[in-house]
C-alpha positions in Angstrom: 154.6 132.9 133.0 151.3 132.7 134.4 147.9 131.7 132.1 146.7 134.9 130.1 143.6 135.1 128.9 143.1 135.1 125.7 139.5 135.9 123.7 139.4 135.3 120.1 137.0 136.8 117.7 137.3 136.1 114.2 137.4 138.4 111.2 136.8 137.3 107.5 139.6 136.6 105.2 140.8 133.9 107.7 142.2 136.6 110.1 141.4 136.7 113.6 141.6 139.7 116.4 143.3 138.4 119.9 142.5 140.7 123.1 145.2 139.4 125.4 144.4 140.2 129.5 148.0 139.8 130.6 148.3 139.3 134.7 150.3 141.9 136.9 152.4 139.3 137.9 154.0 139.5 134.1 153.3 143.2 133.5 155.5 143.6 136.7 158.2 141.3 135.7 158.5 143.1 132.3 158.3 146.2 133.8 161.8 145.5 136.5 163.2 143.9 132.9 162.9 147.2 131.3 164.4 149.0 134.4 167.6 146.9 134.3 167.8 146.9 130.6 167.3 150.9 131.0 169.7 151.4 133.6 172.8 149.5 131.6 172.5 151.5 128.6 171.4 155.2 130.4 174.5 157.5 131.6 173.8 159.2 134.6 176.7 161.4 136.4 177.5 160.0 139.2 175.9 156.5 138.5 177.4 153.4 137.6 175.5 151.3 134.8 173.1 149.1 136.2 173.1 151.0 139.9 171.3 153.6 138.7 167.9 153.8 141.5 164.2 153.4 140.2 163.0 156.6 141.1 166.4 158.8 139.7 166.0 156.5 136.2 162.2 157.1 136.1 163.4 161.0 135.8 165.9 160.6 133.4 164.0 158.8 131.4 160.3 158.8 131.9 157.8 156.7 132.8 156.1 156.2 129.5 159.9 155.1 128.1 159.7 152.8 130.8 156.4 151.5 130.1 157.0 151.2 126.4 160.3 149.4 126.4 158.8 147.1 129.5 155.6 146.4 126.5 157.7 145.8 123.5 160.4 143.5 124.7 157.4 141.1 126.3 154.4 141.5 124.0 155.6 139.3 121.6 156.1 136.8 123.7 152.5 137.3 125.2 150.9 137.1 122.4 152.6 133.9 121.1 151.8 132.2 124.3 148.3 133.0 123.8 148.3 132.0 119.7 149.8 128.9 121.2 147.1 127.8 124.0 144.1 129.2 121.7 145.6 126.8 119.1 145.8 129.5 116.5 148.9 129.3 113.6 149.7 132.8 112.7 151.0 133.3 108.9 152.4 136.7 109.5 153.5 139.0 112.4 150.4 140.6 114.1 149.3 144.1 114.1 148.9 145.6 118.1 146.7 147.9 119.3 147.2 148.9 123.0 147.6 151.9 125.6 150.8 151.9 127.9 150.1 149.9 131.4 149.2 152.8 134.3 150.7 150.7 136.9 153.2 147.8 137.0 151.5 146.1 139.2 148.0 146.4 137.5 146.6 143.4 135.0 146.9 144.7 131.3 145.6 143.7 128.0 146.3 144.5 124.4 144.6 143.5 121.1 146.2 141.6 118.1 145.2 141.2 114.8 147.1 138.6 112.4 146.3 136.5 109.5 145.9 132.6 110.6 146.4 129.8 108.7 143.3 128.3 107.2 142.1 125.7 109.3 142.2 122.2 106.7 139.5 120.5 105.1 140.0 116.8 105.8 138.9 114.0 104.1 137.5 110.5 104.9 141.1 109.2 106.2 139.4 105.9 106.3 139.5 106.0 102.7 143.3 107.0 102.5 145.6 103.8 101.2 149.9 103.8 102.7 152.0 101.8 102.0 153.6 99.4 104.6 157.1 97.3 104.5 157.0 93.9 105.5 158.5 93.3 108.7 161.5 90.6 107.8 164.6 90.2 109.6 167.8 89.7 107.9 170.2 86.9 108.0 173.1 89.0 107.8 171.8 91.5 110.7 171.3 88.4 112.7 175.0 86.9 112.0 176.0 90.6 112.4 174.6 90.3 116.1 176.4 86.8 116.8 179.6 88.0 115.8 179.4 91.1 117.5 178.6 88.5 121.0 181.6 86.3 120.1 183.8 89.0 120.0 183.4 89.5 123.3 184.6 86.1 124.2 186.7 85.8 121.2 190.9 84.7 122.3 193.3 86.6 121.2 196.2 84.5 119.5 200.0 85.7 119.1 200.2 86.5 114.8 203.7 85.0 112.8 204.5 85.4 109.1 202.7 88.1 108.7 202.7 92.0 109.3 199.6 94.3 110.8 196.2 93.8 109.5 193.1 96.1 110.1 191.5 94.0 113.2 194.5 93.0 114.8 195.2 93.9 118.4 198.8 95.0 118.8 201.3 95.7 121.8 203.5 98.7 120.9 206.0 100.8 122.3 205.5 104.7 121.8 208.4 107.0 122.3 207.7 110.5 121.7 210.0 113.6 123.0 208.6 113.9 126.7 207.0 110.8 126.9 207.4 106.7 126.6 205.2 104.3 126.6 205.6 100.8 127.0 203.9 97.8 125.9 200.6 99.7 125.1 198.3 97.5 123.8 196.0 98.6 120.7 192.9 97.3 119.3 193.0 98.4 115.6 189.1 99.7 114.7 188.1 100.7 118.0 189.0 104.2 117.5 190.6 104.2 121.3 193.8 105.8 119.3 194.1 109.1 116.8 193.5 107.7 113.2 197.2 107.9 112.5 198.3 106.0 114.8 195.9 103.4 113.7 196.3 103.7 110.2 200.1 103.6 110.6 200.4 100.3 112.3 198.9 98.6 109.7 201.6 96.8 107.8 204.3 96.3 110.0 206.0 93.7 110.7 206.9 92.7 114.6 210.1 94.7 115.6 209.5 97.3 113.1 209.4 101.2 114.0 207.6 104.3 112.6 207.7 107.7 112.7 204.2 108.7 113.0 202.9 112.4 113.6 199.6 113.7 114.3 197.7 116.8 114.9 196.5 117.8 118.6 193.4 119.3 119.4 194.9 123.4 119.8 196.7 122.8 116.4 199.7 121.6 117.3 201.9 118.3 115.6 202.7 115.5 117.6 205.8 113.3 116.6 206.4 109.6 118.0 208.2 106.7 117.2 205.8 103.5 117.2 207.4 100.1 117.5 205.7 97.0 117.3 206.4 94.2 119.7 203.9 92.0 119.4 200.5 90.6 116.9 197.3 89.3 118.1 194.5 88.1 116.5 191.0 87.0 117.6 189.7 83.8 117.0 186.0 83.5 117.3 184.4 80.6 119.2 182.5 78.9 116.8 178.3 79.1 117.1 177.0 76.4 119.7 175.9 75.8 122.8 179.2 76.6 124.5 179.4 80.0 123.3 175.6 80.4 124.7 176.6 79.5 128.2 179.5 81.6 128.1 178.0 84.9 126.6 174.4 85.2 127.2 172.4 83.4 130.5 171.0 81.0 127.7 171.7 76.7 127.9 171.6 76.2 124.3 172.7 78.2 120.7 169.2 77.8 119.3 167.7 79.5 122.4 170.5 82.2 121.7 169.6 82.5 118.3 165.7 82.9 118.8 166.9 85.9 121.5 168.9 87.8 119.0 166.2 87.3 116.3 163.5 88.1 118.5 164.9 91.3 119.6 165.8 92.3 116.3 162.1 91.7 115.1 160.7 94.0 117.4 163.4 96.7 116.4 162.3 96.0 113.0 158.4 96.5 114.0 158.9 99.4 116.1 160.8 101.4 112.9 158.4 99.8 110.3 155.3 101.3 112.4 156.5 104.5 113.5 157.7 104.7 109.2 154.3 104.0 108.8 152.5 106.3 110.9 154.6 109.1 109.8 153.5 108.2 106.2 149.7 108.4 107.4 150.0 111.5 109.0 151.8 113.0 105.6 149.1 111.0 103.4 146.6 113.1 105.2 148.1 116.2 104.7 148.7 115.7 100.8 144.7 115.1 100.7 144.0 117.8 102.5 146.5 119.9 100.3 148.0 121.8 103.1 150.7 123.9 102.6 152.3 125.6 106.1 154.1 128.7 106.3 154.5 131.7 108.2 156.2 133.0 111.4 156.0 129.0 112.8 157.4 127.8 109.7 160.8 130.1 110.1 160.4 129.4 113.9 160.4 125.9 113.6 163.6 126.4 110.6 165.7 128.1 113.1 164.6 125.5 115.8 166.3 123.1 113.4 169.2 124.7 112.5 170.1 125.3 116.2 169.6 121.5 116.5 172.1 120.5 114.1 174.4 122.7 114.9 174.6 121.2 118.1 174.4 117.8 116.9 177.6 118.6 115.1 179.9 121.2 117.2 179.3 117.9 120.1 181.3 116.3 118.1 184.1 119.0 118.0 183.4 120.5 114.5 182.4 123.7 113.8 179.3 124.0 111.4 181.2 126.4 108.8 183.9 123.6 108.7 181.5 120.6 109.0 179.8 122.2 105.7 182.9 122.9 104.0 183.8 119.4 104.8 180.8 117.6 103.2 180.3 120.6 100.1 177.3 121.9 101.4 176.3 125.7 100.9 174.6 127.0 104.0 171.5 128.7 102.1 171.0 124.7 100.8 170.7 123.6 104.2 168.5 126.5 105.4 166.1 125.3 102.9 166.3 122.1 103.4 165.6 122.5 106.9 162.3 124.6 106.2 161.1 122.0 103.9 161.5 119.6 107.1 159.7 122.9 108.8 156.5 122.7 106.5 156.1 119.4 106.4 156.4 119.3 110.4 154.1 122.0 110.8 151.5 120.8 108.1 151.5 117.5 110.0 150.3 119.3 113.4 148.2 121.2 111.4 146.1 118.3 109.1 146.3 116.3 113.4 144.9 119.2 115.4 141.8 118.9 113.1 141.6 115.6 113.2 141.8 115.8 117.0 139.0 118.6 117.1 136.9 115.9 114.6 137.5 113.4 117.4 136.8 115.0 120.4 140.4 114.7 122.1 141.1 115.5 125.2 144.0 115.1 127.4 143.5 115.2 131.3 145.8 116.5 133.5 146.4 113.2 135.2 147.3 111.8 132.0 150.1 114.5 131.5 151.7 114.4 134.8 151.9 110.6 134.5 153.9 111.1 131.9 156.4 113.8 132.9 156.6 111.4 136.1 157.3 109.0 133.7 160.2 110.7 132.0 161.7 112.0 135.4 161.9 109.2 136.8 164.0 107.6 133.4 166.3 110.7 133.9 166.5 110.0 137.9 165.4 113.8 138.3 162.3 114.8 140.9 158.8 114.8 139.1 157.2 117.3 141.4 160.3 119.5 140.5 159.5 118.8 137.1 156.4 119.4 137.0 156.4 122.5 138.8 158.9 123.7 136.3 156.6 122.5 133.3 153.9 124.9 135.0 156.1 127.6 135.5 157.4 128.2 131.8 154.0 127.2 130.6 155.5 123.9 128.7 152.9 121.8 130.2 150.5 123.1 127.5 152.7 122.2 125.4 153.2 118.6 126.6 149.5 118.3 126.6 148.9 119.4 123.0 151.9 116.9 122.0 149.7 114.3 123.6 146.7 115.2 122.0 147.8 115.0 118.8 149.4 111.7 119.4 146.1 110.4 120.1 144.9 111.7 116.9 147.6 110.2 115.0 146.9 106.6 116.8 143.1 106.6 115.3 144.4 107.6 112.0 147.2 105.2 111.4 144.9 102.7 113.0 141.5 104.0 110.5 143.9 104.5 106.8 143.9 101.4 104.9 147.3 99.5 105.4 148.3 98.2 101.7 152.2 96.6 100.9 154.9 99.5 100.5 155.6 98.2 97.1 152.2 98.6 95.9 152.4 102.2 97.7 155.9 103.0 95.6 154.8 101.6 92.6 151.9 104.3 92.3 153.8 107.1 93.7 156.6 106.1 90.7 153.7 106.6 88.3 153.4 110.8 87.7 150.4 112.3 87.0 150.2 116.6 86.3 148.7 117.0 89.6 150.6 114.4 91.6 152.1 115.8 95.3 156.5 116.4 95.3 157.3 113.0 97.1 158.3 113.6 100.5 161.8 113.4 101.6 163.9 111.2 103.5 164.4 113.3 106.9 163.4 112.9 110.4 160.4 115.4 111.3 158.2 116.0 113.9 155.9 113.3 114.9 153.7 113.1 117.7 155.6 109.6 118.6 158.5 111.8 119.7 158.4 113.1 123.0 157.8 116.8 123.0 158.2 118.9 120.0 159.8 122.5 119.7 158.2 125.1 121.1 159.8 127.4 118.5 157.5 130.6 118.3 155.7 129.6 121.7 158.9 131.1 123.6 
């Protein structure tokens, strides 16, 4: 799409009116969209659906049914294009005012009134006090780490006097009806087998057999006879300066040690700030008392849901069955997903203030640097990127991510850090006009790398 232009006068009552100068390029791509939609769904005699010509449509039909199915299927993405790069946050569905296009090759604009939200009153963040956990590294986590490293050098021992235990590695024979398999070898907890076949090993003895049976992807019952042949166990080296030379590039265990702890410190810093900065940014919108909703609100909801269903159905589970599954109703996790909305939205709202208060701004070089950035960590082209980025008008997008990354950085860098305890210990203490504590979800932050684009589309 290319760049409309977009003028912006504001009414009272917080609404504003939008006079939208669209470019022919668009009008004309809306206008051979109409056509084809037209000429699918018109009969003609002697036609077939979709081969009807432009001139024999335009008298079955009309020009002005043309024009006005060519407007109504693109207007509203014009005008939330233009919403989007003017930076406005619409709270209801706008009311147009426009004649029909004389030409489809002709620039065109229209007029939209809507109700924005209110732009936020921020206070002195400077002022605002969040809570911060102390960055310590736990002994078990680190332990967790070594073990996991032996285990990769671990020996595995033959097992006697004693039948199939949960981490044992087992060589089996599996005879089912059209197929045998000999000595397979099975590492119980790795998941590489179904979960019966895992679970059904467990307790036998060397030479003993069992009928196991299991379900196949399409529905169907598998049956196989599972004998076990023989028992291994592994047998961790122990922590020293052997196992350093033999599973890292380090001479010596404490070396080792101070790797794995090191690493796991800066894990542990990384979460703790970005946990931090997310709190900041939701501090400032409980001062400001924002509350988001509207069109972006359900946008951003259905941006969601369309997220986690994905999530889930990759990992070959239906969302009706994953909820059914876990007890969930699906009008509870709509709602919990536009709570997740609001608060996401508030966020960019309480930041694109603070961004405005600050004088952001985000170059162009400094935007293609970073696509380059992430095309390169993809191993795709970043001219081709980029271009494509211009193209669906994304880059804006990009760019306003940025910004308001930029805005968050001087915020979480101006609020008074103060120990998470002392942070939890007040917000345990209610008052009549204290905030509904924020959840525990993942929501849009400006640390993440681009957000949804949700009504922008």
């Amino acid at each position: 799409m290319d760049r409309v232009e977009t003028q912006v006068e504001e009414l009272p009552e917080n609404r504003v009116r939008l006079t939208v100068q669209v470019p022919s390029h668009d009008v004309h791509h809306a206008v051979e969209h109409a056509a084809g939609d037209l000429a699918q769904s018109v009969k003609i005699p002697g036609f077939r659906k979709g081969k009807v010509p432009r001139e024999v449509l335009l008298q079955r039909v009309g020009r002005e049914r043309l024009m006005t199915e060519a407007v109504e299927s693109h207007i509203g993405g014009w005008f939330w294009n233009a919403a989007a790069r003017t930076r406005l946050r619409p709270v209801e569905q706008p009311q147009y005012d426009f004649e029909l296009p004389a030409s489809a090759d002709e620039d065109w604009k229209f007029t939209a009134t809507v109700a924005v939200q209110a732009k936020p009153e921020l206070p002195d963040w400077k002022e605002l006090e969040v809570g911060i956990a102390e960055v310590e590294v736990p002994e078990e986590l680190v332990q967790h780490e070594l073990d996991a490293l032996r285990s990769t050098v671990a020996e595995l021992v033959p097992v006697e006097g004693r039948p199939v235990g949960p981490d044992d590695t087992v060589v089996v024979d599996l005879v089912a009806d059209d197929e045998t398999r000999r000595d397979f070898v099975v590492e119980l907890g790795r998941g590489a087998v179904v979960e019966e076949i895992e679970q059904g090993l467990v307790g036998l003895s060397v030479g003993e057999t069992k009928e196991l049976s299991f379900e196949l992807a399409e529905g169907a019952t598998q049956s196989l006879a599972a004998t076990v042949k023989e028992i291994k166990e592994k047998v961790l080296p122990p922590l020293d300066d052997e196992l350093a030379r033999a599973a890292s590039e380090f001479e010596t265990f404490a070396e080792l040690r101070e790797d794995v702890e090191g690493r796991l410190r800066e894990q542990i810093e990384d979460e703790v700030e970005t946990r931090f900065r997310a709190a900041a940014a939701d501090a400032l919108v409980a001062a400001s008392k924002v509350e988001a909703a509207g069109p972006l609100v359900e946008s951003r909801t259905r941006e969601l849901l369309r997220g986690f269903a994905r999530q889930v159905e990759s990992r070959g589970v239906p969302l009706e069955t994953f909820l059914a599954m876990t007890g969930q109703q699906p009008e509870e996790l709509v709602a919990r997903l536009r709570d997740e909305a609001q608060s996401s939205v508030a966020r960019e709202l309480v930041l694109e203030v603070a961004a405005d208060q600050l004088g952001l701004d985000v170059p162009d070089a400094e935007v293609e640097e970073l696509v380059r950035e992430q095309a390169e960590a993809l191993g795709d082209d970043p001219e081709q990127m980029l271009e494509a980025l211009r193209e669906s008008g994304r880059i804006e997008a990009l760019r306003d991510d940025l910004r308001l990354r930029k805005a968050l950085d001087r915020v979480a860098a101006d609020v008074k850090r103060i120990p998470l305890a002392q942070a939890e210990a007040r917000e345990a203490i209610w008052t009549p006009d204290k905030e509904n504590p924020p959840t525990d979800t993942k929501l849009w932050t400006p640390d993440q790398p681009q957000r949804s684009e949700g009504a922008r589309t």
